[in-house]
C-alpha positions in Angstrom: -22.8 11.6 12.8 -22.5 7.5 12.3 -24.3 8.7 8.5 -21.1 10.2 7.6 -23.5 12.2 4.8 -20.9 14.8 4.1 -17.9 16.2 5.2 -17.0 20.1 5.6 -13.5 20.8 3.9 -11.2 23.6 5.0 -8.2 25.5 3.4 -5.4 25.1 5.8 -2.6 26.8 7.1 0.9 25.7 7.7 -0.1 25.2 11.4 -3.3 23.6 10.9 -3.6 19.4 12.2 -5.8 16.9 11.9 -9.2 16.8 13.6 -10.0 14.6 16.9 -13.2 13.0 15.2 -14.8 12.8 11.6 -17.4 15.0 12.9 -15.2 17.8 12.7 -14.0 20.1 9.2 -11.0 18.6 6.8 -8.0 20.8 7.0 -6.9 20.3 3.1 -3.1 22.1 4.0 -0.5 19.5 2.1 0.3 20.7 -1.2 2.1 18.8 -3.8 5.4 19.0 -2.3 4.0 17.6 0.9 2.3 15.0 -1.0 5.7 14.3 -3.0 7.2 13.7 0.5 4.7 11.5 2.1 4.9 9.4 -0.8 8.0 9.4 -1.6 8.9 8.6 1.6 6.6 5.8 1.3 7.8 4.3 -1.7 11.1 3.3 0.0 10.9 0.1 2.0 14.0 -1.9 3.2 11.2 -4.8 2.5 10.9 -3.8 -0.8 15.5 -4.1 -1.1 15.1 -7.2 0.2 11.9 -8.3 -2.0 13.6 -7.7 -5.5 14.7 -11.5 -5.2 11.0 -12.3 -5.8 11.8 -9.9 -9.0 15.0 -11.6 -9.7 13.6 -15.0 -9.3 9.6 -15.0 -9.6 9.2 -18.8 -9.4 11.1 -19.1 -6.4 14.5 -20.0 -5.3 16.6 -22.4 -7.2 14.4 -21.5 -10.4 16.4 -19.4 -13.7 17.0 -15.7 -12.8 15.2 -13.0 -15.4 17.6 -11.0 -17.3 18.0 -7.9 -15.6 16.1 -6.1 -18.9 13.1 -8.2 -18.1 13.4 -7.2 -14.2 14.2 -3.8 -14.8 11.1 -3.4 -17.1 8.6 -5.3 -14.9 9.3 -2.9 -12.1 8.5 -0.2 -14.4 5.5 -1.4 -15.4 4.6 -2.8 -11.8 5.2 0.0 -10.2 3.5 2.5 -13.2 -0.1 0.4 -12.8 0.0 0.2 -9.1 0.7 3.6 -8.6 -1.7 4.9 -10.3 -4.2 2.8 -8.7 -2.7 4.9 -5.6 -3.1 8.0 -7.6 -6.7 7.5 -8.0 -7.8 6.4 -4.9 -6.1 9.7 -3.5 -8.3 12.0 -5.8 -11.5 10.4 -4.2 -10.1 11.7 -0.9 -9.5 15.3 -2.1 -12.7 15.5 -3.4 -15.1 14.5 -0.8 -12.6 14.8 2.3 -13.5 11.2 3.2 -10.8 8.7 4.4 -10.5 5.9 2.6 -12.9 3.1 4.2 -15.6 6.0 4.5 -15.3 6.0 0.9 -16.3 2.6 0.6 -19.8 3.4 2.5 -20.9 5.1 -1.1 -19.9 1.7 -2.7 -21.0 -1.2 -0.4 -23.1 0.8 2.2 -22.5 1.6 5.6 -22.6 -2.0 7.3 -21.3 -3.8 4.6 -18.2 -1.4 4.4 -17.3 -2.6 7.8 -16.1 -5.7 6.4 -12.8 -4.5 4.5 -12.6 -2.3 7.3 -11.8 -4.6 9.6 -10.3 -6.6 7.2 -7.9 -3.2 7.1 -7.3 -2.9 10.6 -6.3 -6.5 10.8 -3.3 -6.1 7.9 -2.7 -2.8 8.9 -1.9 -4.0 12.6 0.0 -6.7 11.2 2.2 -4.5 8.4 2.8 -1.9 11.5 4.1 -5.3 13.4 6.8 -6.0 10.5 7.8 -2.5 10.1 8.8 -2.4 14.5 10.7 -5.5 13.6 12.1 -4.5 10.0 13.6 -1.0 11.7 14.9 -2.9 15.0 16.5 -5.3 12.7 18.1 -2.9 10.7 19.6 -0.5 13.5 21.0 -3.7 14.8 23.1 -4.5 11.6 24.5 -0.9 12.4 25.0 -0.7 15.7 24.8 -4.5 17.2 25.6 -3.6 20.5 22.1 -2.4 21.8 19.5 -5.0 21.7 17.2 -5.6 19.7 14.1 -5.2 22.2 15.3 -1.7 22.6 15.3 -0.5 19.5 11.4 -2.0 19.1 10.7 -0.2 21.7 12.5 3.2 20.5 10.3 2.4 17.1 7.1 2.2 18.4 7.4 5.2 20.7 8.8 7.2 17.8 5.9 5.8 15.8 3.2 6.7 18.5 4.5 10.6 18.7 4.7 11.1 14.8 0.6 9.3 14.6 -0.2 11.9 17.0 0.5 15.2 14.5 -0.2 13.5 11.5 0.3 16.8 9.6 3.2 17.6 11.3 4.7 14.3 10.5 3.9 14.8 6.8 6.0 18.0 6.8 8.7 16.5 8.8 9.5 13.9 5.7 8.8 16.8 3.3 11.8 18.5 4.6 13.9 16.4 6.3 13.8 13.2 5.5 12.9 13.3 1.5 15.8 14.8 0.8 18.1 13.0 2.6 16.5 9.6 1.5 17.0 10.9 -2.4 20.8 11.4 -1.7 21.3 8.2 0.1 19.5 6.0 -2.7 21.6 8.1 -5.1 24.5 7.1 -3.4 23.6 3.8 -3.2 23.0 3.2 -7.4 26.4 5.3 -7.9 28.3 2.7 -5.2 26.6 -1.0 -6.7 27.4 0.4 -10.5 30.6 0.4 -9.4 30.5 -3.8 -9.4 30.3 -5.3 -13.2 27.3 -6.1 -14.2 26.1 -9.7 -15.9 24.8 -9.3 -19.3 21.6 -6.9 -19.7 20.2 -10.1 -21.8 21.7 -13.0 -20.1 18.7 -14.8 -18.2 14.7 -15.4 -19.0 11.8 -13.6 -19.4 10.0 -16.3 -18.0 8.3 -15.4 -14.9 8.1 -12.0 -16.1 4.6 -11.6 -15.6 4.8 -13.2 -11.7 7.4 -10.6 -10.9 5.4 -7.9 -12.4 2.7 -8.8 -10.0 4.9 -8.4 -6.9 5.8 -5.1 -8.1 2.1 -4.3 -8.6 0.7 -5.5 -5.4 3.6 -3.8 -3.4 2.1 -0.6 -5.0 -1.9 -1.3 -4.8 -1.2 -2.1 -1.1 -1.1 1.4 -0.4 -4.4 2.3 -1.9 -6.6 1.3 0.7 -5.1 4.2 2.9 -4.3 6.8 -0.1 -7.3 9.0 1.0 -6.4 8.8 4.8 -3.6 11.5 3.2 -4.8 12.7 0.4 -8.4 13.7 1.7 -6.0 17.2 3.6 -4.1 18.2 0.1 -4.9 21.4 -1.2 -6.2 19.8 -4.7 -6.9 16.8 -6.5 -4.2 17.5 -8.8 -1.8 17.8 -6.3 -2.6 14.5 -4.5 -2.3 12.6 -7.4 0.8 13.6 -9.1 2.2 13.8 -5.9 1.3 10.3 -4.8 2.4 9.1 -8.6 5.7 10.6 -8.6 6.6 10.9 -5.0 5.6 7.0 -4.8 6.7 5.9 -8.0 10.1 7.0 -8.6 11.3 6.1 -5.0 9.1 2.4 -5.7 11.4 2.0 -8.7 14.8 3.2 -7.5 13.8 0.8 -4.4 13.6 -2.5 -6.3 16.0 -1.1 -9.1 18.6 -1.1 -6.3 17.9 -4.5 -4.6 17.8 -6.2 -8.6 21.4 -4.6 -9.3 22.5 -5.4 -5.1 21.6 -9.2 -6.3 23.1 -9.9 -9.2 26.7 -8.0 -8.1 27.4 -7.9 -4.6 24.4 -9.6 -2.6 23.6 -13.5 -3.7 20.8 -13.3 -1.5 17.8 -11.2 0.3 20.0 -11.8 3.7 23.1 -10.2 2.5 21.6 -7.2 0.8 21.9 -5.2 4.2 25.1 -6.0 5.0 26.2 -5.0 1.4 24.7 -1.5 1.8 26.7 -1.3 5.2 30.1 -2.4 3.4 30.3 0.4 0.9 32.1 3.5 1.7 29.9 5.7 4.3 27.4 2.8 4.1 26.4 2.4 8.1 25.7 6.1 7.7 23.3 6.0 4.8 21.5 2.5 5.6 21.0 4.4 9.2 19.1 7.2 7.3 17.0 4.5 5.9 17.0 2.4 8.7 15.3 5.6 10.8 13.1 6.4 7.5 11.3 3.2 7.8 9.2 5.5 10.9 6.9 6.7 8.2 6.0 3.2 7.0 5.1 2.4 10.8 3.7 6.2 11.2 0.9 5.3 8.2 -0.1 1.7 8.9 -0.8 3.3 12.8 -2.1 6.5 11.4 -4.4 4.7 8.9 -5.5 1.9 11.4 -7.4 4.5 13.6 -8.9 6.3 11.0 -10.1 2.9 9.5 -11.6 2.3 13.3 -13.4 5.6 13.1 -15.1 4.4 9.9 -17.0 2.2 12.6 -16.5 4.8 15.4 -16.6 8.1 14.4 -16.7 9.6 17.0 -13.6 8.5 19.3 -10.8 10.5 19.8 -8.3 9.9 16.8 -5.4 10.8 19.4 -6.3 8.2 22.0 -6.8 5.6 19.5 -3.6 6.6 18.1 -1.7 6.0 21.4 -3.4 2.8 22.1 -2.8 1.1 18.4 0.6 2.6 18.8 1.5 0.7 21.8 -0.2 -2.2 21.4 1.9 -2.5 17.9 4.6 -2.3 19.7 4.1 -5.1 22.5 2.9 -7.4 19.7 6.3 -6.5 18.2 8.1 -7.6 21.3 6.2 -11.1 21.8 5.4 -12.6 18.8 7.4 -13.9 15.7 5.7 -11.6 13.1 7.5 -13.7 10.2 5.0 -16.8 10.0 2.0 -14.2 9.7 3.6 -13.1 6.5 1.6 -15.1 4.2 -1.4 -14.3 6.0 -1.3 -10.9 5.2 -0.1 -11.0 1.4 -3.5 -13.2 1.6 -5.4 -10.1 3.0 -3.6 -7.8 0.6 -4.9 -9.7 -2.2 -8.1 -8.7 -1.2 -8.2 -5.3 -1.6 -7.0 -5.3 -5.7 -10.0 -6.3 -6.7 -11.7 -3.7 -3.7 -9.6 -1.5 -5.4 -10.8 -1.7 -8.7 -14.6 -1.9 -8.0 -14.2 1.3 -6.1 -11.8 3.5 -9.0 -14.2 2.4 -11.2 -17.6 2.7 -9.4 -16.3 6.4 -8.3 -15.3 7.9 -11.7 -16.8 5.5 -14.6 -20.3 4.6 -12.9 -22.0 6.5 -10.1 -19.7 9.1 -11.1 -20.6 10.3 -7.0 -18.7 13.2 -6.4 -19.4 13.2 -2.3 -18.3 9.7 -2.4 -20.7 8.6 0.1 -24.1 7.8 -2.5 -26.6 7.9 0.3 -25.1 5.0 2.0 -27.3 2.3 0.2 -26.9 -1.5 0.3 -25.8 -2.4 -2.9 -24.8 -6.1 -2.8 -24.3 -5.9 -6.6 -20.6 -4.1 -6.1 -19.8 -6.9 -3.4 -20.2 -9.3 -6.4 -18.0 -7.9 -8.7 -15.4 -7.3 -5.5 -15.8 -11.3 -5.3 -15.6 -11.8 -9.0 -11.9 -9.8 -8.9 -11.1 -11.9 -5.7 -11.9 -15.1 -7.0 -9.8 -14.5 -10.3 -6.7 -13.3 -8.4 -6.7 -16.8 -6.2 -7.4 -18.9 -9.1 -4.2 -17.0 -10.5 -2.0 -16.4 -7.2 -3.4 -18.2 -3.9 -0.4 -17.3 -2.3 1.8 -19.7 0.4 -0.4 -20.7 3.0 -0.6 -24.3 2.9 -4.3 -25.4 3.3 -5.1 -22.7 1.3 -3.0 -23.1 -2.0 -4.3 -27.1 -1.9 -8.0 -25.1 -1.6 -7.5 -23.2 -4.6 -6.0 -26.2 -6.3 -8.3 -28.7 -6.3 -10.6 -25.3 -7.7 -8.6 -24.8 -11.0 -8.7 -28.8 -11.4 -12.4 -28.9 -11.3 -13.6 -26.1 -13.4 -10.3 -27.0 -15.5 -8.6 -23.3 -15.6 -4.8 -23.7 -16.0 -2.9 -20.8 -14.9 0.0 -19.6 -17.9 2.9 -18.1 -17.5 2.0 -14.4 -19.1 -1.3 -14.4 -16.6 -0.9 -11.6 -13.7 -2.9 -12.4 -10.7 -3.0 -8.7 -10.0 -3.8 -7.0 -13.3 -6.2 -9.6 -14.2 -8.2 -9.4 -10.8 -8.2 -5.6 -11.4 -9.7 -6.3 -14.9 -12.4 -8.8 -14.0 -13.4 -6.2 -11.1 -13.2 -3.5 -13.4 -15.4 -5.5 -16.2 -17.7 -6.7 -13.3 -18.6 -3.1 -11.8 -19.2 -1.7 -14.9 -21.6 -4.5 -16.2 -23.4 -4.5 -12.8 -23.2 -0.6 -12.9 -25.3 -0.4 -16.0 -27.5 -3.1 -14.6 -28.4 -0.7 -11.5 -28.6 2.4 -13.5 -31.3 0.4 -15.3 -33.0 -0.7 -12.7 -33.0 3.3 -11.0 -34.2 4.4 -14.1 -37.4 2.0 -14.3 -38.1 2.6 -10.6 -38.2 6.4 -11.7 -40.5 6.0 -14.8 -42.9 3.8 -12.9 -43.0 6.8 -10.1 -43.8 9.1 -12.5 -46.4 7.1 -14.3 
């Protein structure tokens, strides 16, 4: 089974839950109001409220503030372009009933996939970290009287029980927590509009292309696991306007809030929870959200074991579960999870490009509709995946020290200047994009000479 050739897909039932192993059949059971609620769900992050200053102020703090048209439309367009990077990436799923680093067996080959699959498992650990610590935080602006340890430990135990019934946890936001989530965030624009606004106009537009890119790279994050979800919806049409509506409207409403939170009530990311607490029935709805943020820690557990089963697939999903579960949750109580930060926007800048190679290798160039192409080596798509990377650190190197200075001293000796209007994501997505497709006709070439000489 460690070939992975094909996987046997099943129409499910309302009962029906994920397999133990990937050697068992796909229950495809979620249809698009399921997807709507998983992603939905998904799209709301108290980090993202907190990370519309990088919005507000793309070249950091201190720096002129966009003008709240220019923020307002680069989370539309952020958010549009990752999400249906999302959207994409979940259709591969549906179709083949792969999860999502299988998938990338068809585009680098099996051994060679295992490199952005740990590269997954690291970030995904790491996300899963900030999410314990995000929700403890957050139930402790509400209710400061228990401490903080406790609720980490309430959050990882909650997280560990939803990973175990994946399905069942889908449902549960479906039809609980969705809707509830919709009326709080309703609530929340209706309460902030009640503050005057600056003028729509007053501020820049430069930077606008920086902030764009946050918005984007909050979105593509999610792309890497879209398939661990979509792969059990009932049709590809279904997983992907559920993933780009669910996800994108909550994504925008998300950021829209923190943007309007900043420039009326909140003067910084620090004050933006307290702010939600102060308005009328606020500790109420910034609970709701505060016990929402389970299904941000639910998938980053969820999609770290099935990324281990790309290597593994064989091991029981449900012990994996409980062991990355818990050991999320110690790492939650003994480190400081805030100077790993940087490292993992690093690692999420890897998987644009990944992104990209794979979108485009799947629909536009192998056009393989098992998703798995016979598992060959093909060292060609690792070079375009490198060409993406390389253009999206020339671009955007991040804030880790050693490595900005890196990435300088690059751009001084091959004498690229990075503009204002250049996006580290979009353009990465675009070189990959370019890359694959030229080294995609170079292979189909190459298959197609092989071929006449055998039949010479």
């Amino acid at each position: 089974m460690d070939d992975l050739t094909s996987f046997t897909v099943v129409a499910g039932d309302t009962h029906s839950e994920v397999a133990k192993t990937l050697a068992e059949p796909v229950p495809q059971a979620l249809g698009v109001v399921d997807q709507f609620g998983l992603w939905g769900n998904l799209g709301v992050s108290l980090l993202g409220f907190t990370g519309a200053i990088f919005v507000l102020q793309p070249n950091g703090s201190g720096t002129p503030e966009l003008s709240i048209v220019a923020g307002m439309t680069s989370i539309v367009l952020g958010t549009l372009l990752g999400t249906l990077a999302i959207a994409a990436a979940g259709v591969a799923g549906t179709r083949t009933g792969a999860p999502a680093m299988v998938l990338l067996r068809g585009l680098l080959g099996t051994r060679l996939s295992y490199l952005p699959t740990i590269l997954n498992v690291v970030q995904l650990f790491g996300w899963g970290i900030f999410e314990l610590v995000t929700i403890a935080t957050a139930a402790h602006v509400v209710a400061p009287g228990v401490p903080r340890w406790l609720y980490v430990l309430f959050a990882g135990v909650a997280t560990g029980l939803l990973t175990l019934r994946p399905l069942g946890a889908i449902r549960i936001l479906r039809r609980i927590a969705t809707p509830a989530v919709v009326v709080v965030l309703v609530y929340l624009v209706i309460e902030l509009l009640r503050h005057p606004l600056p003028a729509l106009a007053h501020g820049t537009w430069s930077g606008f292309w920086i902030a764009t890119d946050t918005v984007v790279a909050a979105a593509v994050s999610f792309a890497p696991m879209a398939a661990d979800y979509t792969r059990h919806a009932r049709s590809a049409r279904s997983a992907f306007w559920g993933a780009l509506v669910g996800y994108g409207a909550t994504q925008f409403l998300c950021y829209a809030i923190g943007l309007v939170a900043l420039v009326t009530v909140a003067r910084s990311p620090s004050d933006i929870y307290g702010a939600f607490v102060a308005v009328p029935l606020g500790s109420l709805g910034f609970s709701i959200l505060a016990a929402r943020e389970l299904d941000q820690s639910f998938a980053d557990v969820y999609s770290t074991v099935v990324s281990i089963q790309n290597i593994r697939p064989l091991w029981d999903r449900r012990v994996l579960a409980a062991l990355v579960a818990a050991l999320t949750t110690v790492l939650a109580l003994a480190i400081n999870i805030s100077d790993y930060e940087n490292f993992l926007i690093l690692l999420g800048s890897v998987f644009v490009p990944l992104t990209a190679v794979f979108i485009i290798d799947f629909f536009l160039v192998s056009r393989d509709r098992t998703g798995l192409a016979g598992h060959r080596r093909r060292p060609a798509m690792v070079v375009a995946w490198l060409v993406g990377f390389v253009v999206y650190q020339l671009i955007n190197p991040g804030y880790i020290g050693w490595w900005v200075t890196l990435w300088t001293h690059v751009d001084a000796a091959i004498g690229f200047r990075v503009e204002p209007w250049m996006s580290a994501s979009i353009l990465s997505f675009a070189a990959a994009t370019v890359a694959t497709a030229a080294f995609g006709a170079l292979e189909t070439a190459a298959r197609r000479r092989r071929g006449a000489r055998l039949s010479a």
